[in-house]
TISELUM-42396 format. One record per residue (C-alpha): residue number from 1; x, z, y. Coordinates in steps of 0.25 Angstrom, whole numbers. Each point is the difference from the previous one (the first is absolute). Last residue first. Example, Ala and Ser with C-alpha at 12.3 -4.5 7.8 and 13.67 -1.06 7.14 Angstrom:
! residues 2
{2, {55, 29, -4}},
{1, {-6, 2, -14}},
This chain:
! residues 457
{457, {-62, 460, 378}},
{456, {-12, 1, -8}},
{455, {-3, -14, -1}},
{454, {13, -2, -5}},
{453, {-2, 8, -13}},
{452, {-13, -6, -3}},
{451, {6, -13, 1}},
{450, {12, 3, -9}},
{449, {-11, 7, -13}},
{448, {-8, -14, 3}},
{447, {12, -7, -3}},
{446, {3, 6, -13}},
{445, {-13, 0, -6}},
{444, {-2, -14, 1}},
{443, {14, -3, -6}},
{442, {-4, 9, -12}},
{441, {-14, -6, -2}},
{440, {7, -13, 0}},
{439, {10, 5, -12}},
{438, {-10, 3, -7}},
{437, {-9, -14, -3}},
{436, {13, -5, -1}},
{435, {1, 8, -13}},
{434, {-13, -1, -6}},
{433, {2, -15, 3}},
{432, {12, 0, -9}},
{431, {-6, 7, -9}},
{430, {-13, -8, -1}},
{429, {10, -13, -3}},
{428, {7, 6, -9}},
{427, {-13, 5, -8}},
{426, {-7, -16, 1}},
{425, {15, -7, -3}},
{424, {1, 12, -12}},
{423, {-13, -5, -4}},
{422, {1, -13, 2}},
{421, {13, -1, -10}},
{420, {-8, 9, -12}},
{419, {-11, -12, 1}},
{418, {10, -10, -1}},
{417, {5, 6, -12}},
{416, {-13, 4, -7}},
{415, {-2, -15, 3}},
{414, {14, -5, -7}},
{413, {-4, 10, -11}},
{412, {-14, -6, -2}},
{411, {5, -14, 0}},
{410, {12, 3, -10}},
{409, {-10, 7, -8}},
{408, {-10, -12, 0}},
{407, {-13, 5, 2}},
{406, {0, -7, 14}},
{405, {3, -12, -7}},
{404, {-13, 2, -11}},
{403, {-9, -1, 12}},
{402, {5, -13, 5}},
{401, {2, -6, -16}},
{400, {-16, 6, 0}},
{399, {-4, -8, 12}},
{398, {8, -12, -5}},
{397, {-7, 1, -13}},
{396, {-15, 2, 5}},
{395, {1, -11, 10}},
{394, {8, -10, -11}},
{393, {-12, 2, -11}},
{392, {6, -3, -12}},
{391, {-6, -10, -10}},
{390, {-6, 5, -12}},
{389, {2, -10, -13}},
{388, {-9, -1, -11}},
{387, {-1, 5, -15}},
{386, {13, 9, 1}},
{385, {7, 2, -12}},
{384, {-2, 10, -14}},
{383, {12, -5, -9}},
{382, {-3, 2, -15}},
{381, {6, 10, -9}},
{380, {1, 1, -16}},
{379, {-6, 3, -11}},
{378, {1, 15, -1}},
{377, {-3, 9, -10}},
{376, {-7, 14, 3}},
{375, {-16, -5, -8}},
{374, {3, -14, 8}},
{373, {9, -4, 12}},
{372, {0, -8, 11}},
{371, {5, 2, 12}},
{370, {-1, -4, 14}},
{369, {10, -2, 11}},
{368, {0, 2, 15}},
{367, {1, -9, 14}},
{366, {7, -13, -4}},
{365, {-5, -10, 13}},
{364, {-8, -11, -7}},
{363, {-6, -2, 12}},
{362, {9, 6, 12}},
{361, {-4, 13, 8}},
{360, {6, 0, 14}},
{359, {-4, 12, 1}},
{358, {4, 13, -2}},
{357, {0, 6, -14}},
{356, {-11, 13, -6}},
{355, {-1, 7, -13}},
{354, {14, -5, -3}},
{353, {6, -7, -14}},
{352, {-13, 2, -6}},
{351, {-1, 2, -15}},
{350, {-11, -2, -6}},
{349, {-4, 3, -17}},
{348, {-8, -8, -8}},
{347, {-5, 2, -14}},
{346, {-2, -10, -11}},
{345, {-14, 2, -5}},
{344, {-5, -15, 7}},
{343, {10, -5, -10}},
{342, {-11, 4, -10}},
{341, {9, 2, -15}},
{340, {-7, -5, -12}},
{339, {11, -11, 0}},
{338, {10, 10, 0}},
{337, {10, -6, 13}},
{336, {13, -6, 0}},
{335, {4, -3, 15}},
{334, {-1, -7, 12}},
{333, {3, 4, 12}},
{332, {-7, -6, 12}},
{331, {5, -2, 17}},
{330, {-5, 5, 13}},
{329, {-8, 12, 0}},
{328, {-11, 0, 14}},
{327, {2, 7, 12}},
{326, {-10, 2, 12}},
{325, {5, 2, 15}},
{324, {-3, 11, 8}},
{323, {-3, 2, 16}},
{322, {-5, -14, 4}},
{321, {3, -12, 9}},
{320, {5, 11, 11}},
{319, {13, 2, -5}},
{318, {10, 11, -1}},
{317, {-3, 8, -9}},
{316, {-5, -4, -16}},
{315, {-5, 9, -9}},
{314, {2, -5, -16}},
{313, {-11, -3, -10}},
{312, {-3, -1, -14}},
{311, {-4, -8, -12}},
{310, {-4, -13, 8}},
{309, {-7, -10, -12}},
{308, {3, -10, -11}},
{307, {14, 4, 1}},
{306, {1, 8, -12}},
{305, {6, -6, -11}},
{304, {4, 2, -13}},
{303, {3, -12, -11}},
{302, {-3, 4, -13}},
{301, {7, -5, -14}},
{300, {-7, 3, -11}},
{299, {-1, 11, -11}},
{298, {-8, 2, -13}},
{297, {1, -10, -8}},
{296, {15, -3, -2}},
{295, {3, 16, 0}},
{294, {-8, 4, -11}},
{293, {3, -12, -7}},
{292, {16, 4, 1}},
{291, {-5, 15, -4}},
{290, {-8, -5, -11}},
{289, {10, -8, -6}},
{288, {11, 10, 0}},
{287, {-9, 10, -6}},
{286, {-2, -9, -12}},
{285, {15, -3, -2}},
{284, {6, 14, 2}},
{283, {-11, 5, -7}},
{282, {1, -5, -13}},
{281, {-14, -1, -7}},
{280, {-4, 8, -12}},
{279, {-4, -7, -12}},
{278, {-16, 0, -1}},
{277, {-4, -6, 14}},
{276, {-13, 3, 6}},
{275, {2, 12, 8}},
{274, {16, -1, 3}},
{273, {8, 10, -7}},
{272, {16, 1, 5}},
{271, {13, -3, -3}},
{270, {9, 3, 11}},
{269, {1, 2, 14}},
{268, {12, 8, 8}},
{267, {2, -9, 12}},
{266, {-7, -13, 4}},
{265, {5, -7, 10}},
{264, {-7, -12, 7}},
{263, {5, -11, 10}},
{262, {-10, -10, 7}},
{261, {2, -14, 5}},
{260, {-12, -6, 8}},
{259, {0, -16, 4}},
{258, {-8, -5, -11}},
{257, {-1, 12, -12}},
{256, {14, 7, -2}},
{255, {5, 9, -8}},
{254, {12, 9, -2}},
{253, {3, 10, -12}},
{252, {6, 13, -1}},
{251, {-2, 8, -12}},
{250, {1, 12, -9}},
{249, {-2, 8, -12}},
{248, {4, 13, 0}},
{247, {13, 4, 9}},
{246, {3, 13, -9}},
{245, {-2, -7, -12}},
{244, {7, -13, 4}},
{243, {-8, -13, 3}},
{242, {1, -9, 11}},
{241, {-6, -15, 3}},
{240, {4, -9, 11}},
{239, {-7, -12, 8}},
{238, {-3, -13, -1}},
{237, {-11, -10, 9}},
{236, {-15, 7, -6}},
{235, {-10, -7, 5}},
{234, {-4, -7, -14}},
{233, {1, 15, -6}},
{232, {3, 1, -15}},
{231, {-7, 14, -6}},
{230, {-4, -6, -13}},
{229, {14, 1, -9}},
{228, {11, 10, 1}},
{227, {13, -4, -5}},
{226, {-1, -15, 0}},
{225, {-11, -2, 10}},
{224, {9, -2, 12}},
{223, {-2, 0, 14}},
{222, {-9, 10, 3}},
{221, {3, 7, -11}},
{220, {15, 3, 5}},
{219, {9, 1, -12}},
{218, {6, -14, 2}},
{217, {7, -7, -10}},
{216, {13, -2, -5}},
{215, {7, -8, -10}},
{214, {16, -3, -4}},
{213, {8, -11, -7}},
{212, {10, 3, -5}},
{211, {13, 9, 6}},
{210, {14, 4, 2}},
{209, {5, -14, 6}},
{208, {-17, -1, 6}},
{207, {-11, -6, -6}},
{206, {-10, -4, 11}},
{205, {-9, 12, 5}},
{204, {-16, -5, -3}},
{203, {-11, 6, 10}},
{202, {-13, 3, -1}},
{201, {-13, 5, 9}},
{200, {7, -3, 13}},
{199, {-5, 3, 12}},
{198, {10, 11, 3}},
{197, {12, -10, 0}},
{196, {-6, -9, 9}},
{195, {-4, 10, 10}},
{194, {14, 6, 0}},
{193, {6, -16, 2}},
{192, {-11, 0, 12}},
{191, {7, 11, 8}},
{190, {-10, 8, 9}},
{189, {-6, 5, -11}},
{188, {11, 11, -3}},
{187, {-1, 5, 14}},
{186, {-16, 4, -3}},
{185, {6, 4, -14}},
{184, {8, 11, 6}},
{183, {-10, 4, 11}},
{182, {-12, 2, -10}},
{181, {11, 8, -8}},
{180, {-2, 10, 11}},
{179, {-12, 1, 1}},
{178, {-2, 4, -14}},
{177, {11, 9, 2}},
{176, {15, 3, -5}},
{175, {9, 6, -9}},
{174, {13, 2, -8}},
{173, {4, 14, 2}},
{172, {-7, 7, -11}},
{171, {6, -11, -8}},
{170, {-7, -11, -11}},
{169, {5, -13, -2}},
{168, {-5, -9, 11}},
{167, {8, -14, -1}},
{166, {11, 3, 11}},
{165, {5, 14, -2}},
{164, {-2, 12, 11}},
{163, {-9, -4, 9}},
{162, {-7, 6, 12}},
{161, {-13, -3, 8}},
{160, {-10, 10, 7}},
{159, {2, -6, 14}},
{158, {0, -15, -2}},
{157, {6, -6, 14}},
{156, {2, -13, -7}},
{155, {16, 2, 6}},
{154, {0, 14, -6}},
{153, {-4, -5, -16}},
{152, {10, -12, 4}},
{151, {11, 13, 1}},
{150, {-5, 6, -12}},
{149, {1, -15, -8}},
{148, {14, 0, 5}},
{147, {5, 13, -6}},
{146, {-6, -5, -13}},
{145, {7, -12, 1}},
{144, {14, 8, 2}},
{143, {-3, 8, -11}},
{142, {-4, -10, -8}},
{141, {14, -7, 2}},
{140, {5, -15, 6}},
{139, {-10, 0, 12}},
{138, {-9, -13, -4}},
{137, {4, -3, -14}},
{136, {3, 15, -3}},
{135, {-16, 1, 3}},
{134, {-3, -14, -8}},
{133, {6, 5, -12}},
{132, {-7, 15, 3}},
{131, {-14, -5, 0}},
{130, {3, -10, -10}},
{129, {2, 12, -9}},
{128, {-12, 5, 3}},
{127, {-9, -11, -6}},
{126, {-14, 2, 6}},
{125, {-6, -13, -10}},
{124, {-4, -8, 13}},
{123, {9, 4, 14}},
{122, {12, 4, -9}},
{121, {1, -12, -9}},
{120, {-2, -9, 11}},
{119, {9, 6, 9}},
{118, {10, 0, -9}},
{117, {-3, -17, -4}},
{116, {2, -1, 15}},
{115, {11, 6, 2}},
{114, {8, -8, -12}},
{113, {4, 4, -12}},
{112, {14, 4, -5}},
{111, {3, 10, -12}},
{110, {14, 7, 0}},
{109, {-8, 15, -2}},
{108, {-12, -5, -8}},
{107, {-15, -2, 5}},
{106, {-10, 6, -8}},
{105, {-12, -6, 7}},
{104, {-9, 12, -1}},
{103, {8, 13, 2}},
{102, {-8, 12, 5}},
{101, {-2, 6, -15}},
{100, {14, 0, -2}},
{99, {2, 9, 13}},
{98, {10, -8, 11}},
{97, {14, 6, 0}},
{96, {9, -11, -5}},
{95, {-8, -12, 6}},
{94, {8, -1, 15}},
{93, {12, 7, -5}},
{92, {2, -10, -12}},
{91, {0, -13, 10}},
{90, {-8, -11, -2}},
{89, {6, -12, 6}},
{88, {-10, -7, 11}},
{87, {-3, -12, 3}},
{86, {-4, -6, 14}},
{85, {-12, -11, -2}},
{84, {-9, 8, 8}},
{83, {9, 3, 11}},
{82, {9, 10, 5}},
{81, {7, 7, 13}},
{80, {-6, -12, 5}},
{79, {-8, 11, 11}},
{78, {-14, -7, -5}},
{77, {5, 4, -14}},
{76, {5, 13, 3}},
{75, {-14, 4, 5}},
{74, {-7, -5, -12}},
{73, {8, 9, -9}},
{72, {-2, 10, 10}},
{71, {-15, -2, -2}},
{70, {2, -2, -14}},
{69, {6, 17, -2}},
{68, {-11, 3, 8}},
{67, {-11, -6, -9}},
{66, {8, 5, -11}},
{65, {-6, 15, 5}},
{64, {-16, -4, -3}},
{63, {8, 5, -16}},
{62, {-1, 14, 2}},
{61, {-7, 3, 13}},
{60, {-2, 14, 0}},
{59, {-7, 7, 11}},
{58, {1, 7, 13}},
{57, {-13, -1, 8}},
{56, {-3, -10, 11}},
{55, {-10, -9, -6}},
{54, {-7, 13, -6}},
{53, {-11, -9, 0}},
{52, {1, -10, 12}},
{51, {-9, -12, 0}},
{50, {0, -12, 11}},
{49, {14, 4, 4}},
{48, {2, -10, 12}},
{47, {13, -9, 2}},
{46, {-8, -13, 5}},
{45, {6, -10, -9}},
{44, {2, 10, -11}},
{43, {-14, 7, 0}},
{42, {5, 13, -10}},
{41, {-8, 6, -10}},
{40, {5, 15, -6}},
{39, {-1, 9, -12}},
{38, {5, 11, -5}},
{37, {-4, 9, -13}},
{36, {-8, -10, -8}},
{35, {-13, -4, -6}},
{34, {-9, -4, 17}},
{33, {-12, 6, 1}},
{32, {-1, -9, 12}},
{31, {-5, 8, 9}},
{30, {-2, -8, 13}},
{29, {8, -1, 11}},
{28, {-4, 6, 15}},
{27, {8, -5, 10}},
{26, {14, -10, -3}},
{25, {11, 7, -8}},
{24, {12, 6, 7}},
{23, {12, -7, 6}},
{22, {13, 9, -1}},
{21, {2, 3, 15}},
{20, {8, -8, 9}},
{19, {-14, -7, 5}},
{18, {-3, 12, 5}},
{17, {12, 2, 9}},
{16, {-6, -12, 7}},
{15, {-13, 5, 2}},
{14, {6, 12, 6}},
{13, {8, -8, 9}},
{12, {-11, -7, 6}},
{11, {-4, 9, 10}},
{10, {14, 4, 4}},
{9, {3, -17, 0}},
{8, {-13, -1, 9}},
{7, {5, 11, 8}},
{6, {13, -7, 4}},
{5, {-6, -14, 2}},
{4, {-11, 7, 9}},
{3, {11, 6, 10}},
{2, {6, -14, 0}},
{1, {-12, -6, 4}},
């Protein structure tokens, strides 16, 4: 049994090693025509990429960056580095450098807000110098934060992700991938304080010691009708938009419809002509929308199986009940499936630990593995075990433990041994009578010689 544990885990390491790699979209997807450069559709509870175009490219996340920047805001939060309620003093390094164009709350140096009302502000009108408020709030400088939103990039296992600045103003070495941020926002949703912030259509910032009263509202569509109306989404839980001329226009948004959460990205949209529609439609938003649908419609969840019959057979020795035992797959995998998709398509590949096993053959015993896997992806593995037991047959085996003794080398050079000692017992034995044998001849010969002589006389 130990021999078949090791080769199981060399037959299963491959499949393990797969699961390492980025995930790739599920069998054939259809052409969505899709009005951007990058796109992906991520099944959160169950971690599979429903659409990839481009998912893994380098691109441009503009302002999709903030959702970092809240993630470790939310991560100091749950630590008690901060809370909600914490205020924070502008500092002059923190809004000093940010563009003109970029600033939307117009924060002074000396002003104090809370880490909510930041969040808030950042999260819904894509104010950039929250972005850097809250990032001295959580490390004490930019720089330090943006070394720290690289370092979570790793820990999330995003391989085409690196950030420069903590809002999304345009560098050649500030970037990521649709997949990507699907892996930022997925980690963002686990906190229900970020959910909060992302549902909300408006939001009213008290009067601070520098300030008035201040309004913001929020420039994803599906949410909010006040910058873009007639693309509103009733699935749609939050997410955020992007816009810089080398970026385009951009969005992550999250979903949900009954028990399924899905994440989409759109990269590198923009206006565009819709049949049918006089003013041109932003794609960001519209694409968005189809790609949630898209994926809410057209997948389900499918349990895998393949025990409904023996799938292969293994030799048996040993016994004289039978000579072979049938194996059938133990066990399911379920996964996220097209719903146009046959599972009766879904290849199946055996693995046999041995071609042949000596009896006694338990049922239920582990003998081999079988895996799944559809158009080169793999699904998974199920266990291939005996359907019955074999008993052994004691005859054959102690006649074979008796045979298999002699084979022993110890056995065979004790018997060469013995053999090697009766030989020399069986030559000795002849030489010695070889030799006595002469010496009676000798004798013999001696005293006829004295006879003769005397007879003479």
């Amino acid at each position: 049994m130990k021999k078949y544990s090791f080769l199981f885990l060399l037959l299963a390491l491959p499949m393990a090693l797969s699961m390492l790699l980025p995930v790739s979209a599920i069998g054939k997807q259809e052409d969505l025509d899709l009005f951007c450069t990058n796109a992906a559709l991520l099944d959160v509870n169950h971690g599979d990429l429903l659409y990839d175009m481009g998912a893994r490219e380098r691109a441009y996340p503009a302002s999709i960056t903030k959702v970092m920047t809240a993630l470790l805001v939310m991560e100091a939060i749950e630590g008690g580095q901060l809370s909600l309620d914490t205020v924070v003093t502008v500092s002059e390094s923190a809004i000093q450098s940010i563009p003109i164009e970029y600033v939307k709350g117009g924060f002074q140096a000396g002003e104090q807000v809370t880490v909510e009302q930041l969040l808030y502000c950042m999260m819904l009108e894509s104010d950039c110098d929250a972005s850097n408020i809250l990032a001295e709030a959580v490390d004490g400088s930019v720089a330090d934060f943006v070394a720290h939103m690289n370092r979570k990039a790793g820990e999330l296992e995003c391989q085409g992700t690196h950030f420069t600045n903590t809002y999304g103003l345009h560098d050649e070495n500030h970037y990521s991938t649709a997949y990507d941020i699907t892996l930022w926002m997925k980690a963002a949703l686990e906190y229900d304080e970020f959910r909060a912030v992302i549902a909300t259509a408006q939001y009213t910032v008290p009067a601070t010691n520098l300030s008035g009263e201040r309004f913001f509202y929020n420039k994803n569509a599906l949410i909010s009708n006040l910058y873009y109306s007639g693309y509103y989404y009733d699935k749609c839980i939050g997410g955020k938009t992007g816009t810089t001329d080398d970026a385009g226009r951009c969005l992550v948004a999250a979903a949900e419809d009954g028990d399924e959460l899905l994440i989409s990205v759109v990269l590198g949209s923009g206006p565009m002509e819709v049949e049918g529609k006089e003013q041109l439609q932003q794609g960001q938003f519209r694409e968005s929308t189809r790609l949630l649908e898209y994926g809410f419609n057209n997948f389900q969840r499918v349990t895998i199986t393949r025990d409904s019959e023996p799938v292969a057979k293994v030799k048996v020795t040993m016994s004289r009940q039978t000579d072979e035992v049938n194996l059938k797959a133990q066990g399911s995998i379920v996964r996220t499936l097209p719903k146009s998709m046959d599972p009766d398509d879904i290849e199946s590949r055996i693995s046999l630990f041995a071609e042949e096993v000596e009896a006694p053959v338990k049922e239920g015993q582990l003998m081999g593995v079988m895996t799944l896997s559809y158009e080169g992806e793999v699904y998974g593995t199920l266990d291939l075990v005996a359907v019955t037991s074999v008993e052994r047959s004691e005859l054959l085996y102690k006649k074979q433990q008796f045979f298999a003794f002699f084979q022993t080398t110890g056995v065979k050079l004790a018997l060469g041994a013995a053999a090697l000692l009766i030989a020399l017992v069986v030559l000795k034995l002849a030489v010695f009578r070889k030799k006595r044998g002469g010496a009676r001849v000798g004798a013999g010969a001696r005293s006829r010689g004295n006879y003769r002589g005397i007879r003479r006389q």
